[in-house]
C-alpha angles and dihedrals in degrees: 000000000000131000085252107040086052095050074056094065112111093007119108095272095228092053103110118235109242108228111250093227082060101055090042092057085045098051083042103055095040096050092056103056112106090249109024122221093239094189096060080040087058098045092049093046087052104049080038087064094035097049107028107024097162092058098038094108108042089046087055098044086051101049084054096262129125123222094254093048094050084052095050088051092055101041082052093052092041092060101038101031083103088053093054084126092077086045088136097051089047089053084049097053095043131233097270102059084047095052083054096049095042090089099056102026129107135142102278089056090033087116099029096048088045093046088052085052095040097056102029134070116259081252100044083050084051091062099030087056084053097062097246124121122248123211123212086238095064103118127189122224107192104188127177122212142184123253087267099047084047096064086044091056096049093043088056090047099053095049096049094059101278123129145204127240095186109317090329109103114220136198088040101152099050094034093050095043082050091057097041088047093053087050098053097043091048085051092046088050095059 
């Protein structure tokens, strides 16, 4: 048996193989656009894994795209590839509110799920999907630190209540007001 007819096995048998030039000249073309259509991205890488596994990887990486970020987009066709009628508003919305949305969405929540990412922040829409409330006052810190300020942070974190799930650290927020708030007390004491 061929590499193709093999490929064949458990497809529908009059379903035409894509060439697999064609869908890296696809994947190519649309990565590149300043603002990729992510459905059709979506739709290439799919067939791509589908078709032509064993190349899946190194035909992703070349077209720019990481491993993770060729997943989300198929995980996002793949969920609203029945709502393709609504394509523009989609595009509009982005593929990473939608690949935080593909989880939760169906057609009775279509409008209610889009409305939430329309008119939220991709990490408001991260809460709200949760199932947590958000409040206007929330604010973000983003800090960079050395190798050496790294392991302090961490330190601190870990002794006020956070955690680690891998080498992500969790509970942040909470571990890291709990610190500031013992150092001031203790500076207000003296």
């Amino acid at each position: 048996m061929g590499a193709v007819q093999s490929r064949m096995r458990g497809r529908n048998k009059s379903a035409a193989l894509k060439p697999l030039q064609q869908i890296i000249d696809g994947l190519s073309s649309l990565s590149r656009r300043p603002k990729p259509l992510f459905l059709e991205l979506g739709a290439e890488l799919t067939i791509l894994r589908r078709d032509y596994p064993e190349e899946f990887e190194k035909v992703a990486s070349a077209a720019g795209l990481s491993r993770r970020r060729a997943f989300y987009l198929m995980q996002v066709h793949g969920r609203f590839h029945p709502f393709a009628s609504h394509a523009h508003r989609l595009a509009q919305i982005g593929w990473t509110k939608l690949q935080i949305l593909s989880p939760i969405i169906d057609k009775d929540n279509f409008d209610e799920m889009l409305i939430l990412a329309e008119t939220n922040s991709v990490n408001v829409l991260k809460i709200l999907v949760r199932g947590k409330s958000t409040t206007v006052s929330n604010r973000c810190v983003l800090i960079y630190f050395n190798v050496d300020q790294y392991a302090i942070y961490e330190e601190a974190i870990m002794a006020n209540g956070g955690g680690k799930r891998g080498r992500q650290l969790t509970g942040q927020e909470s571990a890291l007001t709990k610190a500031l708030s013992m150092q001031r007390d203790e500076s207000t004491d003296r």
